[in-house]
ZAMARGU-4260 file (C-alpha; in steps of 0.2 Angstrom, whole numbers, plus 5000, padded with zeros to 4 digits):
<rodrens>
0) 4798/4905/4862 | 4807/4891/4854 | 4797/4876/4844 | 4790/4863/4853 | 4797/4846/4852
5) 4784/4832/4848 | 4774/4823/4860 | 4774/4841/4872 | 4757/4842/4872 | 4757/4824/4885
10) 4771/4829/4894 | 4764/4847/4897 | 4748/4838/4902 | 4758/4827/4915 | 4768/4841/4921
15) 4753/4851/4925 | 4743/4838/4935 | 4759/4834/4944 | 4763/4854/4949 | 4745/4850/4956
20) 4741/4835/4964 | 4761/4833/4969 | 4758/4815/4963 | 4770/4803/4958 | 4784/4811/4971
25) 4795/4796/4976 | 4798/4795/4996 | 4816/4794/4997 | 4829/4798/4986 | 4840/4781/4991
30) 4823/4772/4985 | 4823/4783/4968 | 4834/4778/4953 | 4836/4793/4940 | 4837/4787/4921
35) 4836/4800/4910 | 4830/4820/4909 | 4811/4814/4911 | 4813/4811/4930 | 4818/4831/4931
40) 4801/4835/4918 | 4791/4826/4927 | 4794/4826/4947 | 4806/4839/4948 | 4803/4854/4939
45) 4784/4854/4945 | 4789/4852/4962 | 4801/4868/4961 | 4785/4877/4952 | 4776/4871/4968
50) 4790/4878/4980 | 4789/4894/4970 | 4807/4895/4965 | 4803/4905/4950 | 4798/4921/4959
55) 4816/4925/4961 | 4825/4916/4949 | 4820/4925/4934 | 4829/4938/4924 | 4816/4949/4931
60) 4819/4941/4949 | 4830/4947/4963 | 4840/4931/4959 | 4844/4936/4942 | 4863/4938/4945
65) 4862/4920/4950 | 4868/4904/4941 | 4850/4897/4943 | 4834/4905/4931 | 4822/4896/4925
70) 4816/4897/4908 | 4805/4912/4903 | 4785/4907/4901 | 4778/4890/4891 | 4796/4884/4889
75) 4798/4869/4878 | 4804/4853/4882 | 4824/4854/4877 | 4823/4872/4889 | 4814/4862/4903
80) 4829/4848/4902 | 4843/4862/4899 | 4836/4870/4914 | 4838/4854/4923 | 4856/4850/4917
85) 4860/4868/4919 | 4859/4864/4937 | 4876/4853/4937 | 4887/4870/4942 | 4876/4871/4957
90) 4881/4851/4962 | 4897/4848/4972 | 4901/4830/4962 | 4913/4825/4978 | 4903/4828/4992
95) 4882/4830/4983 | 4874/4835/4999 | 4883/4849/5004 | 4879/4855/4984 | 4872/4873/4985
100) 4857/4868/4975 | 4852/4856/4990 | 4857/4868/5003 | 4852/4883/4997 | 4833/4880/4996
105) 4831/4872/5011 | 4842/4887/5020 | 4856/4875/5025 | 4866/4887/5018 | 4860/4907/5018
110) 4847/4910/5004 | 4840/4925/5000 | 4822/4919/4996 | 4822/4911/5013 | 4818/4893/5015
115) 4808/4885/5001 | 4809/4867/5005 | 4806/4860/5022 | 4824/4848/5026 | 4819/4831/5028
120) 4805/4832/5018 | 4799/4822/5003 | 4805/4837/4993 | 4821/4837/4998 | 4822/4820/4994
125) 4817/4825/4978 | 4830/4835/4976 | 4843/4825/4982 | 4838/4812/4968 | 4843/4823/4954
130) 4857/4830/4963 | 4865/4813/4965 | 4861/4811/4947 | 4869/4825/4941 | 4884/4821/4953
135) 4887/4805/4944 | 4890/4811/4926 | 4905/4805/4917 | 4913/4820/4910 | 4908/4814/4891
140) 4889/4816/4897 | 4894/4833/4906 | 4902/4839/4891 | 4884/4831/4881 | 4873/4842/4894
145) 4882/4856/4892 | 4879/4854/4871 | 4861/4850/4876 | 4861/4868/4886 | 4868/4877/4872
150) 4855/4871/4856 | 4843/4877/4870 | 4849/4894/4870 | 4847/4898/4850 | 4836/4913/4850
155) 4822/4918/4837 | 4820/4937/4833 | 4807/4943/4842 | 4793/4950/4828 | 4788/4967/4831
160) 4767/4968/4832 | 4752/4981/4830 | 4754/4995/4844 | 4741/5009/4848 | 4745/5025/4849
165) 4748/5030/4869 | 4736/5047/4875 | 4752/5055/4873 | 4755/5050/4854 | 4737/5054/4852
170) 4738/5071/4858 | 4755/5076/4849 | 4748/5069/4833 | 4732/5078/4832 | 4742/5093/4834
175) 4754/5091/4821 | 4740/5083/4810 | 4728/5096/4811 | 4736/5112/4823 | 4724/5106/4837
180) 4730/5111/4853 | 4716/5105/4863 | 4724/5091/4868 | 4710/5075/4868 | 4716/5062/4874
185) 4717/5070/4892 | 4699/5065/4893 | 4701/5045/4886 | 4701/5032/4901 | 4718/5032/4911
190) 4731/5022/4904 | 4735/5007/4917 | 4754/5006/4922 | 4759/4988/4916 | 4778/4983/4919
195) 4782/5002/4923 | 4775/5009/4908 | 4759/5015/4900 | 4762/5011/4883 | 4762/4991/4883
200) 4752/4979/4873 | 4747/4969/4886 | 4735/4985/4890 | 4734/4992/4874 | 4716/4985/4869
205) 4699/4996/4866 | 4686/4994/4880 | 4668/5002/4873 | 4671/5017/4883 | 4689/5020/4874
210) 4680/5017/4858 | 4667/5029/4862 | 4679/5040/4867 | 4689/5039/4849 | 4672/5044/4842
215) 4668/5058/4850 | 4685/5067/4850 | 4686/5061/4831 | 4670/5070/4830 | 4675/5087/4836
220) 4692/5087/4828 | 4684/5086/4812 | 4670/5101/4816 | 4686/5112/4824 | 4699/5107/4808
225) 4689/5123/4799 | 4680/5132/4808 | 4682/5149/4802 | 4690/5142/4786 | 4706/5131/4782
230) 4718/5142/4795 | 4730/5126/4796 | 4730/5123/4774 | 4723/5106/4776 | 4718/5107/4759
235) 4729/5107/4746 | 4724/5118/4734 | 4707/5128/4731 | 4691/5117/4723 | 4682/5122/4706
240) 4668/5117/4715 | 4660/5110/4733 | 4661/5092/4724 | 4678/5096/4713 | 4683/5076/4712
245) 4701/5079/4707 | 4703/5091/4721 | 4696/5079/4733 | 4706/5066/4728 | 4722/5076/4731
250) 4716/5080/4749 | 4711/5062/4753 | 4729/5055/4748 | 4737/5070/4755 | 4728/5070/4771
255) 4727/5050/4771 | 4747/5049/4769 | 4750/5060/4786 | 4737/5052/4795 | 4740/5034/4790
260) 4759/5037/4788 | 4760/5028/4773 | 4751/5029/4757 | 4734/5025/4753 | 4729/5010/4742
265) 4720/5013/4726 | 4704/5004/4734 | 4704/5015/4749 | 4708/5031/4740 | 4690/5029/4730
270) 4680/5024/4744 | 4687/5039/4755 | 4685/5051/4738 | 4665/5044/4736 | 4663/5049/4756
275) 4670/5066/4754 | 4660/5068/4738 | 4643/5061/4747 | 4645/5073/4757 | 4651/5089/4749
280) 4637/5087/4736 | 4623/5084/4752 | 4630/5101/4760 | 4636/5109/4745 | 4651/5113/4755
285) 4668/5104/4749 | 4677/5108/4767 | 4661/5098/4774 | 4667/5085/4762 | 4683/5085/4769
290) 4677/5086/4790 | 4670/5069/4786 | 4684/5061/4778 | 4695/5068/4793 | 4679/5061/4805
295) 4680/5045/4797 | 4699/5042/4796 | 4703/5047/4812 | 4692/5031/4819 | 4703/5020/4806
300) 4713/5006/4814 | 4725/5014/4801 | 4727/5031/4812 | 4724/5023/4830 | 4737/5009/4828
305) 4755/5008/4822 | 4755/4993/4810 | 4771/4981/4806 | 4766/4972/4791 | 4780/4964/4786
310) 4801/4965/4780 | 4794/4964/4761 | 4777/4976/4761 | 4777/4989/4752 | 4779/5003/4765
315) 4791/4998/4775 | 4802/5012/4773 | 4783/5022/4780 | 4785/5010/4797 | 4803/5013/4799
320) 4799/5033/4798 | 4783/5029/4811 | 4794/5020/4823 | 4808/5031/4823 | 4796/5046/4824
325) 4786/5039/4839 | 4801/5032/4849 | 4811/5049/4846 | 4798/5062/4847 | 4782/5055/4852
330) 4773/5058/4835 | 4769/5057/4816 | 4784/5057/4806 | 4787/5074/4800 | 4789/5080/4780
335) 4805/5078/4780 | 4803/5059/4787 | 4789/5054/4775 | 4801/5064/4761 | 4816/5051/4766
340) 4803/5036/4765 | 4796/5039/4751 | 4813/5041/4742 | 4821/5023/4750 | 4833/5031/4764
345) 4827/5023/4780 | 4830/5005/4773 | 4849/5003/4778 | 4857/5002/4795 | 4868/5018/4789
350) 4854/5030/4785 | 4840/5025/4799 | 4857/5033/4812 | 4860/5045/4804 | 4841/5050/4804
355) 4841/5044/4822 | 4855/5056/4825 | 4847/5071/4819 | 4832/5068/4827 | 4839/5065/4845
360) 4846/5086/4838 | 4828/5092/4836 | 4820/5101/4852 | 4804/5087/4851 | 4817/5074/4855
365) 4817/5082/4874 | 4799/5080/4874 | 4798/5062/4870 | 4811/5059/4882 | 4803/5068/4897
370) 4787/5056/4894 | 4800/5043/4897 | 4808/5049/4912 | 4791/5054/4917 | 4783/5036/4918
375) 4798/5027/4923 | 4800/5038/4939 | 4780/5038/4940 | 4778/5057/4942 | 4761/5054/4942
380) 4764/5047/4961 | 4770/5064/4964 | 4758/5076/4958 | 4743/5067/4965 | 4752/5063/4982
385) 4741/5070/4996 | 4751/5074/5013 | 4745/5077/5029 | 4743/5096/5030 | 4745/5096/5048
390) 4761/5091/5048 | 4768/5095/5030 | 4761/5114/5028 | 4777/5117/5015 | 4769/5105/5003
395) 4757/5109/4989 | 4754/5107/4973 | 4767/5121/4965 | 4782/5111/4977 | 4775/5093/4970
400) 4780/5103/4951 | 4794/5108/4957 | 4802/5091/4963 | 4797/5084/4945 | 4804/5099/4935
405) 4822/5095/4948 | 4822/5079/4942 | 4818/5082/4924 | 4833/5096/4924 | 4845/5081/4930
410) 4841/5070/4919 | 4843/5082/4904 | 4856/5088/4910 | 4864/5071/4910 | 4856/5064/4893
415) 4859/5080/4881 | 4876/5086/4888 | 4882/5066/4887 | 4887/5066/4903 | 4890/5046/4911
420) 4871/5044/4915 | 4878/5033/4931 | 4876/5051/4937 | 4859/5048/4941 | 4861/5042/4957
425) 4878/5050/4961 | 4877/5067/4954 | 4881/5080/4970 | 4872/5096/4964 | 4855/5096/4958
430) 4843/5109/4951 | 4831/5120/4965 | 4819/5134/4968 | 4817/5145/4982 | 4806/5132/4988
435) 4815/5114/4987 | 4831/5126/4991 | 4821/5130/5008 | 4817/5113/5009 | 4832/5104/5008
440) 4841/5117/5019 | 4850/5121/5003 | 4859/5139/4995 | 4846/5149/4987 | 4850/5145/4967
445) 4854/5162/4957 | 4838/5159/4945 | 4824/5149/4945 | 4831/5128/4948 | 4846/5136/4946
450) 4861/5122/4948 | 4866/5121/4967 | 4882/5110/4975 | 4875/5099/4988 | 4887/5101/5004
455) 4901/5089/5008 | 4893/5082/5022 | 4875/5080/5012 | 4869/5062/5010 | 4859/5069/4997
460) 4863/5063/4980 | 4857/5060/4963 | 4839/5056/4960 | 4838/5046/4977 | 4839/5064/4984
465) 4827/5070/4976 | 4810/5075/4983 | 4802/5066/4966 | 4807/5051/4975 | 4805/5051/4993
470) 4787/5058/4990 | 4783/5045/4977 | 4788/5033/4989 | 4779/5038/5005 | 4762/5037/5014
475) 4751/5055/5017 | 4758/5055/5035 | 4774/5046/5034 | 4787/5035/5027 | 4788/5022/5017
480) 4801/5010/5019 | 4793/4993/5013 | 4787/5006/4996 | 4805/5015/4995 | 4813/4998/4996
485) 4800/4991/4982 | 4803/5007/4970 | 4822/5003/4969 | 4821/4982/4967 | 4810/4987/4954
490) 4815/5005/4944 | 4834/5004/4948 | 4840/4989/4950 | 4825/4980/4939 | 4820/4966/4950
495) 4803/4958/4954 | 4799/4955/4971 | 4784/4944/4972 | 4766/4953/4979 | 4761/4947/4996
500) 4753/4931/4999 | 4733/4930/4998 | 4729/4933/5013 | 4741/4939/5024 | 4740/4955/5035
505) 4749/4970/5029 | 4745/4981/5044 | 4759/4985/5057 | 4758/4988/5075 | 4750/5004/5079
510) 4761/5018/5087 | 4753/5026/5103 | 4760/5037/5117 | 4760/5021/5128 | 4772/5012/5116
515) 4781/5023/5104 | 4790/5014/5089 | 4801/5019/5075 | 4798/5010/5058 | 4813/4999/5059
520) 4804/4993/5075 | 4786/4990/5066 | 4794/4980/5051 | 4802/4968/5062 | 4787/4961/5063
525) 4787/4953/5045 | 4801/4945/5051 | 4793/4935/5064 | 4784/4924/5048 | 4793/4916/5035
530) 4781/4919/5022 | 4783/4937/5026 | 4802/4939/5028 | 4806/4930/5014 | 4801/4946/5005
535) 4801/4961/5016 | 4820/4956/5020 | 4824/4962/5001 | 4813/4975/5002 | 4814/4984/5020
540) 4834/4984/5023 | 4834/4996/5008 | 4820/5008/5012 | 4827/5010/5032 | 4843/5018/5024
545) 4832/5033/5021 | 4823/5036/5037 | 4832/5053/5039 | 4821/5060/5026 | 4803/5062/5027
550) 4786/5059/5020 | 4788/5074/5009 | 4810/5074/5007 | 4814/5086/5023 | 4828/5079/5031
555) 4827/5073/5050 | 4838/5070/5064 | 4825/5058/5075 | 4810/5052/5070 | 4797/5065/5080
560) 4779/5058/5084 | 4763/5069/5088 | 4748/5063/5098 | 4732/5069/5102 | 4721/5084/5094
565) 4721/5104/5093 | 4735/5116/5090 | 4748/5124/5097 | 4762/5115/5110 | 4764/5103/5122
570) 4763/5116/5136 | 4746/5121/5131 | 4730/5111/5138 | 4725/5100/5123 | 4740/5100/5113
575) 4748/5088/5105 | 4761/5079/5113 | 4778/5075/5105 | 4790/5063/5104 | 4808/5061/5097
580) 4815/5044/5092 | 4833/5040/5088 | 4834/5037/5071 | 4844/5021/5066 | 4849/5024/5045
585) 4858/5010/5041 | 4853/4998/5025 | 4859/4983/5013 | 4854/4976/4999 | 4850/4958/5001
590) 4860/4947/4987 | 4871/4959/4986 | 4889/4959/4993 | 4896/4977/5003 | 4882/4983/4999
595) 4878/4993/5018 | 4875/5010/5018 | 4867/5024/5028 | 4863/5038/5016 | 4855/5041/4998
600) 4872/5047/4992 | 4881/5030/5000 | 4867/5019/4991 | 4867/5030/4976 | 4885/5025/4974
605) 4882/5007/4976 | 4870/5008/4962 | 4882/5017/4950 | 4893/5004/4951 | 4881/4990/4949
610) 4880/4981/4934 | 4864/4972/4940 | 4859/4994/4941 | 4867/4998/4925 | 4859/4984/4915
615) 4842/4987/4924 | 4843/5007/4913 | 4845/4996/4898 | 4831/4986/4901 | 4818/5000/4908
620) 4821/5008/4890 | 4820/4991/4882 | 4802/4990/4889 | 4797/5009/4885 | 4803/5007/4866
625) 4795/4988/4862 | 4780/4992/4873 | 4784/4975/4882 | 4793/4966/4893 | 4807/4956/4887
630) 4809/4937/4882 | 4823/4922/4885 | 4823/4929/4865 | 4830/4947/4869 | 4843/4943/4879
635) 4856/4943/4864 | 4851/4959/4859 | 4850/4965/4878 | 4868/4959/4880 | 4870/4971/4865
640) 4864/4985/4872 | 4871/4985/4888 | 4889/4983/4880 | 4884/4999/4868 | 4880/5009/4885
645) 4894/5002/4894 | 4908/5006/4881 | 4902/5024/4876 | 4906/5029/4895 | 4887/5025/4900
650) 4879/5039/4887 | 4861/5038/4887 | 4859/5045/4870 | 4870/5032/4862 | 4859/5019/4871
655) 4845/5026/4860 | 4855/5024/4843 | 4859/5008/4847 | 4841/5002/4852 | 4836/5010/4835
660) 4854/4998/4826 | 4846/4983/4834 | 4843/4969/4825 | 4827/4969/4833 | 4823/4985/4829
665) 4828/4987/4814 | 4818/4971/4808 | 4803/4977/4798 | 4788/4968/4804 | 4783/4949/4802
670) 4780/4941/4785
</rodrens>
């Protein structure tokens, strides 16, 4: 964030017992005479904080496209007073209470986050203080705010940071490094999904059992890197003798390059050259010599974290390899990468593309890119969804595989035949086996997810017809509005939407024979409290539109409910009972204009066309490539990117090149 300006740390201190007591309010704006910025530090940015205006009016939130956004987190003072003056294109100067930033809030005037401050309140008053302050500018101070706003938006580079290796890095890295197939990391602690992904810092620390976890595998990789001799030439060249010093030395910088990616320092090249020798000359064994410099180096921060140390290190050209190599193909840098480092050609803009460019060409590229698609879709919802197997019996674990495989097969099908990746939501033929083709009521492909036309009339399109994503987004017995609605705020459209308050009851109504319901009718009842509606009305509109498709992504006319035990019909004594509810399709998106529809293919189109969609793309790769969520600082480089993806027709791979042209990538570490 940006430098602090003196004296912050009192103000700071003032605005945090404000936010908290609500001290130091005036009663009525008439009583209330606004000097300067301070009045907005003090009384009425904690009172927005207080109101919760923040959750949506982020660059996260489902206000983004708004001209309100608060500053991103410990803004300094000049952001805090930007913020404030910003606010002037919210202000109607002729007539200052009928101004959008008075009516909105207080719902005068339809607001998407509902009703944040009560009208007639002390708030409001509040409010209406600065309002009529910013109202009566002269256009000399108006043209003075709007100079303050912009020294407030001068951006720092973001400094790239330490990074551990993700279970997938871990797993293709041992394989490369030693031929181990074995893959370890499966048996580390999960990963934890933060901001969509499981690669980000924020959950990238070693608990005790991770560590002990690192041990152990380092362990048995050592033991299996020879057993039965040096199958995977690991040594470099054959030892006079079990302690043969020269020969160890060339293994250790050998090995120690590959698996620190970059070259060992004089210091550590002894220390590891007296272990292997300690050792050998204890076993008499020079390949037991080697196990434990392989043991030891595999438990090295130096292997297990990726580590930026700075624009004039000595191995930069190393880290640029490293970063390209695990962005690209989720692994070491290859001979050929470590070659190009250690001749000088990944330091300029030119030859890290043209690298880039060959490595988005080599088959490891697809890989990489499917653990992408693979945690930004959360696959992992699919092939661990359990469905009730009294109603689903097509479901199972071969048809969870093949609704990931179809979705995997669209999107490379898009990324590598640079194809407009808008597509993603509006493609109309997807990729099927006999068994999604049986389940969508679709042609039988000529080969195995063979490429099949969806119909004229389908409503199926792109992923949003997928069974990926309706089963991702639905409970073991039925659908999931409220979750289907949530999956494309955040994954597609790359909004926020606050978690429920503490507290409050999730449960619907429950459905009986007596009263049958459709999910439209259950949800309505979040819209009985405010507290409730103000989310769930940007959340459930979306998820109703795809009530024609079922828990496991069957399409259905009417929504048909079962009751009471045993098998067989209605007819039968102890049967279940069935009924058959008129479906009603029909969704929005709140906040956004024409935006009804009735069918994935409808919404899918909606998306395509959305720049708020199309930028969200941007970002979800932003997050997977910096293994973070972005900053106020990023949003240059964001702005870059998206206008990289927007002018090459929407071509995912030239997204990636110009990630990798980013200032911010190419930036070399801190100094």
């Amino acid at each position: 964030m940006g430098r602090r300006e003196p004296g912050w740390g009192v103000l700071a201190a003032f605005v945090i017992a404000v936010a908290a007591t609500g001290c130091g309010r005036v009663a009525a704006a008439e009583d209330t005479v606004v000097r300067d910025e301070s009045f907005f530090v003090e009384q009425v940015y904690p009172m927005l904080h207080t109101v919760q205006c923040e959750r949506c009016h982020t660059d996260n939130g489902v206000a983004s496209d708004t001209l309100l956004e608060f500053p991103g987190e410990d803004p300094n003072e000049l952001q805090i007073v930007a913020f404030g003056l910003s606010m002037i294109d919210l202000v109607d100067r002729e007539d200052p209470r009928q101004s959008l930033l008075l009516t909105k809030p207080t719902r005068r005037t339809e607001h998407t986050g509902g009703r944040r401050i009560r009208p007639d309140s002390e708030d409001e008053q509040l409010l209406l203080s600065w309002v009529n302050y910013l109202a009566g500018l002269s256009d000399d101070q108006v043209r003075e705010a709007r100079e303050t706003i912009a020294r407030s938006e001068v951006r720092e580079l973001e400094p790239l940071t330490v990074r551990r290796l993700t279970h997938s890095q871990y797993n293709h890295t041992v394989s490369d490094l030693l031929g181990d197939q074995s893959q370890p990391a499966n048996r580390f602690p999960k990963e934890d999904f933060i901001n969509g992904f499981k690669n980000q810092l924020e959950a990238q620390g070693i608990s005790p059992l991770q560590a002990e976890a690192y041990g152990k595998a380092a362990e048995r990789l050592a033991l299996a890197a020879f057993r039965g001799g040096d199958h995977q030439g690991l040594i470099p060249r054959t030892p006079e003798s079990p302690t043969d010093a020269e020969a160890a030395g060339e293994f250790v910088r050998q090995f120690g390059l590959k698996a620190f990616r970059r070259p060992l320092t004089a210091d550590e090249v002894a220390r590891y050259c007296d272990l292997f020798l300690e050792e050998a000359g204890r076993a008499q064994d020079f390949e037991r010599g080697a196990s434990m410099v392989i043991e030891t180096m595999l438990q090295s921060p130096y292997f297990l974290f990726r580590v930026e140390r700075g624009a004039n290190g000595p191995d930069a050209d190393y880290e640029m390899a490293s970063r390209l190599s695990y962005l690209l193909w989720d692994t070491m840098p290859s001979d050929e990468l470590f070659q190009a480092a250690a001749a000088g050609e990944l330091s300029s803009p030119g030859q890290i593309e043209a690298a880039a460019r060959r490595m988005l060409d080599d088959p490891r590229a697809r890989s990489a890119l499917d653990e992408f698609l693979a945690q930004w879709l959360r696959f992992d919802r699919v092939l661990d969804a359990t469905k009730d197997r009294r109603r689903f019996r097509q479901y199972n674990a071969e048809v969870a595989a093949a609704m990931v495989e179809e979705t995997r097969r669209l999107f490379n099908d898009l990324v590598w035949n640079d194809r407009d990746f808008r597509a993603i939501f509006t493609a109309d033929y997807t990729f099927i086996n006999a068994d999604l083709a049986q389940l969508y009521e679709l042609p039988m492909p000529e080969e195995e997810f063979g490429k099949v036309a969806y119909p004229a009339e389908s409503g199926r399109s792109g992923v949003l017809g997928h069974g990926s994503f309706l089963v991702a987004t639905s409970n073991p017995a039925e659908t999931s509005p409220t979750a289907r609605g949530l999956f494309v705020r955040n994954h597609f459209l790359g909004q926020e939407v606050p978690p429920p308050p503490a507290g409050v009851s999730t449960d619907l109504p429950v459905v009986t024979e007596a009263a049958p319901m459709t999910n439209r009718e259950r949800l309505a009842i979040h819209l009985n409290s405010e507290s409730c509606a103000s989310c769930h009305r940007l959340i459930d509109p979306i998820g109703l539109g795809f009530e024609n498709y079922d828990a496991i992504g069957a399409y259905e006319e009417t929504m048909r409910l079962q009751f009471g035990r045993g098998r067989g019909n209605a007819s039968q004594e102890g049967g279940p009972t069935t009924i058959e509810l008129e479906i009603d399709p029909s969704g929005y998106i709140q906040g956004i204009e024409n935006s009804e529809f009735s069918t994935p293919k409808e919404l899918g189109r909606l998306l395509a066309e959305s720049e708020t969609s199309q930028r969200a793309i941007v970002k979800q790769f932003f997050r997977y490539a910096f293994g973070r969520q972005e900053t106020v600082n990023d949003e240059p480089v964001l702005d870059g990117l998206y206008e990289a993806f927007r002018d090459s027709g929407f071509r995912f791979r030239e997204l990636i090149v110009a990630l990798i042209t980013s200032e911010l990538f190419l930036q070399k570490g801190t100094e």
